[in-house]
KETOR-730049 format. One record per residue: residue number from 1; x, y, z of N, C-alpha, C in turn. Coordinates in steps of 0.2 Angstrom, whole numbers, always signed. Each point is the difference from the previous one (the first is absolute). Example, Ala and Ser with C-alpha at 12.3 -4.5 7.8 and 13.67 -1.06 7.14 Angstrom:
// residues 2
[1, [+66, -28, +39], [-4, +6, +0], [+4, +6, +0]],
[2, [-2, +5, -4], [+4, +6, +1], [-4, +5, +3]],
//
This chain:
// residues 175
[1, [+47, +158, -87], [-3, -7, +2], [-6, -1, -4]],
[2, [-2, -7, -2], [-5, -1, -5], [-6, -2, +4]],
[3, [-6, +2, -1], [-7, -2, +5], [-1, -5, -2]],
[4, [-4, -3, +3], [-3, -8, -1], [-5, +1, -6]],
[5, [-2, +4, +0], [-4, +3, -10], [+4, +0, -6]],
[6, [+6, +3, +4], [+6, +0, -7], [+1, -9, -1]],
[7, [+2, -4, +5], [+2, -6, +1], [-7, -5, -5]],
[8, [-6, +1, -1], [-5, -4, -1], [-4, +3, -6]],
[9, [+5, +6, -2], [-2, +2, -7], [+6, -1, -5]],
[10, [+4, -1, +2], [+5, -2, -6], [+1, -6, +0]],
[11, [-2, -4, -6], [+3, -5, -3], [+7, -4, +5]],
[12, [+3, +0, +0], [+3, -4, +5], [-1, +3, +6]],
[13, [+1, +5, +4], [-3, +0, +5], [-6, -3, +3]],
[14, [-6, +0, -4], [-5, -5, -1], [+3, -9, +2]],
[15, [+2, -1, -5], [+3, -9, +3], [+5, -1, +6]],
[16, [+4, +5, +2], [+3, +0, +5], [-6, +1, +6]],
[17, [-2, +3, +0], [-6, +1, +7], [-5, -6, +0]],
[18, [-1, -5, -7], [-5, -6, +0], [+6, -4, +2]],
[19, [+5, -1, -1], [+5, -5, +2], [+0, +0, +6]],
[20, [+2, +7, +3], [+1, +1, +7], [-6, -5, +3]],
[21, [-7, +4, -2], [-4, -1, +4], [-1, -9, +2]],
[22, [-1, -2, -5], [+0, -7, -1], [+5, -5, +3]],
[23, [+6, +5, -1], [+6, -5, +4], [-2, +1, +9]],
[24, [-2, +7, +1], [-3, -1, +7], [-6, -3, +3]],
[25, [-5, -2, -6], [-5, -5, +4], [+1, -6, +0]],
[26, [+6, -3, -6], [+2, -5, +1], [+5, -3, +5]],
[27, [+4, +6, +4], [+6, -3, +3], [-7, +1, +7]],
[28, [-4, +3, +0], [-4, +0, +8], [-5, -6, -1]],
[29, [+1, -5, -4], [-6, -5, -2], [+2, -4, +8]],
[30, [+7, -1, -1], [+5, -3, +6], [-5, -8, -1]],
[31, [-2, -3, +6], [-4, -6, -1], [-7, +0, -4]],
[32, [-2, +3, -4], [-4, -3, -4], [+1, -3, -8]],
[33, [+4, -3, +0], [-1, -7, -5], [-3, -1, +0]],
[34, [+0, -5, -8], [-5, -6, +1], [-1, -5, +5]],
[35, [+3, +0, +2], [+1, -7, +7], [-7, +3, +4]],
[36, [+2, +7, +3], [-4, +5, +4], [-7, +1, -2]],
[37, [-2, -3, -5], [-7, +2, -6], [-1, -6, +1]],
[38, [+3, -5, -3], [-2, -6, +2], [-2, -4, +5]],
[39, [+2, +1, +7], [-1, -1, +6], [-7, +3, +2]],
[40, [-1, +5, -2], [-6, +4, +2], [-5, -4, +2]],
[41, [-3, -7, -2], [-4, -3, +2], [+1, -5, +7]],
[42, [+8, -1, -1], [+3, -4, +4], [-3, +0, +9]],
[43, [-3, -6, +1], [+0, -1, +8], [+7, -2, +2]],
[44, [+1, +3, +6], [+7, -1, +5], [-3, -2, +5]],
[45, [+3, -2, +5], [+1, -5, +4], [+2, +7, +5]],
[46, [-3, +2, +8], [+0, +6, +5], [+8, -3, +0]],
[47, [+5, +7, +0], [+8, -1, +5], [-3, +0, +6]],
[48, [+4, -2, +4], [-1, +2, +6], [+8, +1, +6]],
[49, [+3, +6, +1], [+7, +0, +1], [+0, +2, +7]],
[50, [+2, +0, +7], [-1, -1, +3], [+2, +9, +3]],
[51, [-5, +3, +4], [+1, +9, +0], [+8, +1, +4]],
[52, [+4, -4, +3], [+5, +0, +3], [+7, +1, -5]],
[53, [-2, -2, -8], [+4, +2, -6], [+0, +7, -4]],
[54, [-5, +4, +4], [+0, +7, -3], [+5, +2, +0]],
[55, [+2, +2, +5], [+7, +3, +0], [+8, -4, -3]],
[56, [-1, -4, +0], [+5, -4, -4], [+1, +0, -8]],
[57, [-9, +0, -1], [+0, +2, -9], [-1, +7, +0]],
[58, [+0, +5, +4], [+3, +5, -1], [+7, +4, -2]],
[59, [+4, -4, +6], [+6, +0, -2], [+3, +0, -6]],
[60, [+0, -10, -3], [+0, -1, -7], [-2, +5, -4]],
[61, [-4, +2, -2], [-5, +4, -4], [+4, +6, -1]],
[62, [+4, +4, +5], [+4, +7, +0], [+5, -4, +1]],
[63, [+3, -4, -1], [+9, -3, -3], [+0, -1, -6]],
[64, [-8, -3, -4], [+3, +2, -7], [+1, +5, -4]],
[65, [-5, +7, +4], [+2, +6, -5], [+4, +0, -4]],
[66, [+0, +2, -5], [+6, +1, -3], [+1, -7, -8]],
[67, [-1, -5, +2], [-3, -7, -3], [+0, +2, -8]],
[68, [+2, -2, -2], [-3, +2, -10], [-8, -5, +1]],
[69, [+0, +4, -5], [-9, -3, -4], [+0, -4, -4]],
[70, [-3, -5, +0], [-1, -7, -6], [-5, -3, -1]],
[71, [-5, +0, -5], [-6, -1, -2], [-1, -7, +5]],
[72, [-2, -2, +1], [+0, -9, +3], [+4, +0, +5]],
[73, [+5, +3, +1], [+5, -1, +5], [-2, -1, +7]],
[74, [+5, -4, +3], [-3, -2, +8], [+5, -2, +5]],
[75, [+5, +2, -1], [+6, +0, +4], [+3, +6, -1]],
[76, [+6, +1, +6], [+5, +7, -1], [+6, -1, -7]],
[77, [+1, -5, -1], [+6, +0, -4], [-5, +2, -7]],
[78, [-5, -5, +0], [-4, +3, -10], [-5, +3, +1]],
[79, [+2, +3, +5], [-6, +8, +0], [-7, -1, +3]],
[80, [-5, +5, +0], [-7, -1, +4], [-5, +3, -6]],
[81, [-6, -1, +1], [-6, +1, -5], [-2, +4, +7]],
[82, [-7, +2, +0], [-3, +2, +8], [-3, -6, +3]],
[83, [-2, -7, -3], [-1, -6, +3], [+5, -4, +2]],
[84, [+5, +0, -3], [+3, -4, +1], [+5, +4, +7]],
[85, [+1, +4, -1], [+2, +6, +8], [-4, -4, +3]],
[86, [-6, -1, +3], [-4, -1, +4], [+0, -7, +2]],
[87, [+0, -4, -5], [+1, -8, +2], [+7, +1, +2]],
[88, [+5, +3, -1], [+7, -2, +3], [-1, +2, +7]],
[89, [-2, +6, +0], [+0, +3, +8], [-3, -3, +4]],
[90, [-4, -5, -1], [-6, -1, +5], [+1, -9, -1]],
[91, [+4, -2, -4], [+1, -8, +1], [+4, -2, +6]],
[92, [+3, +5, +3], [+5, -3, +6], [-6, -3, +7]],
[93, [-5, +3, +0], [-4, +0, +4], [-9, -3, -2]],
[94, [+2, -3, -7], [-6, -6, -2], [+0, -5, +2]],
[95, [-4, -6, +1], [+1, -6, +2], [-5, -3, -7]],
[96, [-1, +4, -5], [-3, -4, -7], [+2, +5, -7]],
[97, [-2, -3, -5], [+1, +2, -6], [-4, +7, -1]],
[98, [+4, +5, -2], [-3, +7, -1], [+0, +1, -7]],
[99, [-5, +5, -2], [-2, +2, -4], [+4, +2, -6]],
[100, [+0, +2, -6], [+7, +5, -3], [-5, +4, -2]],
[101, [-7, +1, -6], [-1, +6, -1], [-2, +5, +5]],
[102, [+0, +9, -2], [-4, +1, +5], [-8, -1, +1]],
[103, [-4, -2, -6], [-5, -2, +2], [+0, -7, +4]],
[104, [+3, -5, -1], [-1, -5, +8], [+2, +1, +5]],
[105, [+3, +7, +0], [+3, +3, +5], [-8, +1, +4]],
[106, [-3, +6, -4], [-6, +2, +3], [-3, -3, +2]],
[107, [-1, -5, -4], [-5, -8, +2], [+1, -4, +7]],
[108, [+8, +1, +2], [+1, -5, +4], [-1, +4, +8]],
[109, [-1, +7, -2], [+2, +5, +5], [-8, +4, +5]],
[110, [-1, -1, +5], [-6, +3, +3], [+2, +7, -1]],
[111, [-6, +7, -4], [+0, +5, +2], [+1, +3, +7]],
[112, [+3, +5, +2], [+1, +4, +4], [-3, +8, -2]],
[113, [-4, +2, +6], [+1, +10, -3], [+4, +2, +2]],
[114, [+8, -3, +4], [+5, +6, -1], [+5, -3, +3]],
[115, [+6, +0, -5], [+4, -5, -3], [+6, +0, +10]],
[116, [+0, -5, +1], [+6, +1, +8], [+6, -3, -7]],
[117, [+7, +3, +4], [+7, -3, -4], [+0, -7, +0]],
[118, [+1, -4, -9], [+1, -6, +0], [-7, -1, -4]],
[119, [-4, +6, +2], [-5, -3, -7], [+0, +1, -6]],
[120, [-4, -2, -7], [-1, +2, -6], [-3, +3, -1]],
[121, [+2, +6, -5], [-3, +5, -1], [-1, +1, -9]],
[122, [-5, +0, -3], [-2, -4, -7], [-2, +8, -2]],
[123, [+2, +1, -8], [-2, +5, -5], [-2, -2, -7]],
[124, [-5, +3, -2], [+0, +0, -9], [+3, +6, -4]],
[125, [+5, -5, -4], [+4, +6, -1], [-1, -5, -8]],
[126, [-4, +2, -2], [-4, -2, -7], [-1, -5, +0]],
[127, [-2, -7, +3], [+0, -6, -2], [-6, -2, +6]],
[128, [-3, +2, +3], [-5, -1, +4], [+1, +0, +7]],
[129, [-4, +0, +4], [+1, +1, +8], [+7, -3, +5]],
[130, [+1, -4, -4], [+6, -6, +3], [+5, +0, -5]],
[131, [+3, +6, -3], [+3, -1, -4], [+9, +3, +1]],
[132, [-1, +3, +6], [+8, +1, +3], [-2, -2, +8]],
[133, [+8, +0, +5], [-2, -1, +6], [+8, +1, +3]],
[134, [-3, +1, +4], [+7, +0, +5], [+0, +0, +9]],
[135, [+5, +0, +3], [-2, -2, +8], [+0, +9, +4]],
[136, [-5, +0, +3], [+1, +4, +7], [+5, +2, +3]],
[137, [+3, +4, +3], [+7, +1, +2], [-3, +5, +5]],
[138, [-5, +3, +2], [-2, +6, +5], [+0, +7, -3]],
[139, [-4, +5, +4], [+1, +6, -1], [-1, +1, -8]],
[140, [-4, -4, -2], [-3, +2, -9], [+5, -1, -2]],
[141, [+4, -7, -1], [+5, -1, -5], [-1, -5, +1]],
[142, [+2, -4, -7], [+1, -6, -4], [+6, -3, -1]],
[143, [+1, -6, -1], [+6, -2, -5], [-4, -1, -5]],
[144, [+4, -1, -6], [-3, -3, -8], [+5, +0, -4]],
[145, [+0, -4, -6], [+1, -1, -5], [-1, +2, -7]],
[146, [+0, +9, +0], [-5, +3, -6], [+0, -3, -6]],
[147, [+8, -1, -3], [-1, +0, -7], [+6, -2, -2]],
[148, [+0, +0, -8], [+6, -1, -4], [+5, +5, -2]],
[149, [+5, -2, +4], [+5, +4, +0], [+1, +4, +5]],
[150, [-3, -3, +6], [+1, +4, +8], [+1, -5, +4]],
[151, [-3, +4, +5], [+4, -5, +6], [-5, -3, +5]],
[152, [+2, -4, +5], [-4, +1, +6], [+0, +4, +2]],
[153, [-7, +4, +4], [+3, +7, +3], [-6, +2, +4]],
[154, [-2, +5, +6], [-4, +1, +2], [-4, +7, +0]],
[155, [-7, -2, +0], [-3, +6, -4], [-2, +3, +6]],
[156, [-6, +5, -2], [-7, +1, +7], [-5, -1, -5]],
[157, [-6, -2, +4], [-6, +0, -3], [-4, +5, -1]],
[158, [+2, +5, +2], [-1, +4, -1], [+2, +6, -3]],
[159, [+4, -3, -4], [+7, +5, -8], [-7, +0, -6]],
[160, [+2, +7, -6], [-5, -1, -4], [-2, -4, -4]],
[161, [+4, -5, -1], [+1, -7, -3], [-7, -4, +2]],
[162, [+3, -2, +6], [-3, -5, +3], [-6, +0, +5]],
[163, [+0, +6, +3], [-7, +2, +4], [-5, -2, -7]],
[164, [-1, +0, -2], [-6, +2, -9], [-3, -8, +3]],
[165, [+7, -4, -3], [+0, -7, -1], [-1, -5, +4]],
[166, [-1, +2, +7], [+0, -4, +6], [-7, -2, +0]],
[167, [+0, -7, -1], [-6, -3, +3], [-2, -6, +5]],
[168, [+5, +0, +5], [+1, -2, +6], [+5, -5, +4]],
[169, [-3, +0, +5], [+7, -4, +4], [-5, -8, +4]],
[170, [+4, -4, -2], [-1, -8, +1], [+6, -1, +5]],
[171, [-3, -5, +5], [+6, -5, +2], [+1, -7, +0]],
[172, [+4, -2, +3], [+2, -9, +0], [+2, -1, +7]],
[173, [+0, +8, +3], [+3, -4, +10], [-8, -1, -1]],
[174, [+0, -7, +4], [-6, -3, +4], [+3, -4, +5]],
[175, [+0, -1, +5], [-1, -9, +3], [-3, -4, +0]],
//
């Protein structure tokens, strides 16, 4: 079996380990686009969704698992981005216009220190504070939309991925 020193001293094992790597910081960018850079300034407008819908956007949220991934995506049939998962799960229970990137997400969203099921829970996974996101589900687990080429799926906050990259939990129940 070849060490990761064998792998990164030869000449093509060298390019396969940068391709690798590269291919994995790019399929984890998940929501940070240009769209997602772009909004970075953007003021949003507070959601406000009424706390009675937690558990109903939880439900949704664990019936998509499984979901294919699609950069901009915002429906089941053409796939979920990690914003776009989130505006679908939680439009049954809006009464206005929601956000799509995850940064108007954050914007739109009052912090919380500890996240109840139905809220967002935001990472930087190389594009800045608000640069992935996915909903609450309990017991240190998430739904989300990682990346390209996977699926909806539920993590914990605390796997070695993503406990690093967590940097915190917002919500949108209000009355």
């Amino acid at each position: 079996m070849l060490a990761i020193h064998d792998l990164v001293t030869r000449p093509a094992g060298a390019l396969a380990w940068a391709l690798a790597l590269v291919c994995a910081v790019a399929l984890l960018a998940g929501c940070t686009g240009p769209a997602a850079r772009r909004d970075a300034g953007l003021v949003q407008a507070p959601v406000r969704i009424d706390p009675a819908e937690r558990e109903a956007s939880v439900a949704r949220a664990l019936l998509l698992v499984n979901t294919p991934y699609r950069y901009g995506g915002n429906t089941p049939e053409s796939g979920f981005d990690c914003s776009g998962l989130v505006g679908y799960v939680l439009a049954q229970g809006a009464r206005q216009p929601l956000p799509r990137s995850s940064v108007q997400w954050a914007a739109a969203s009052a912090q919380v220190a500890e996240p109840q099921r139905g809220d967002l829970v935001f990472f930087n996974t190389g594009g800045g504070p608000y640069s992935h996101m996915g909903i609450y589900v309990g017991g240190g687990q998430f739904v989300h939309a990682p990346s390209s080429g996977g699926t909806v799926r539920k993590d914990r906050l605390d796997s070695s991925y993503f406990a690093g990259r967590y940097t915190g939990a917002r919500s949108v129940f209000q009355p």
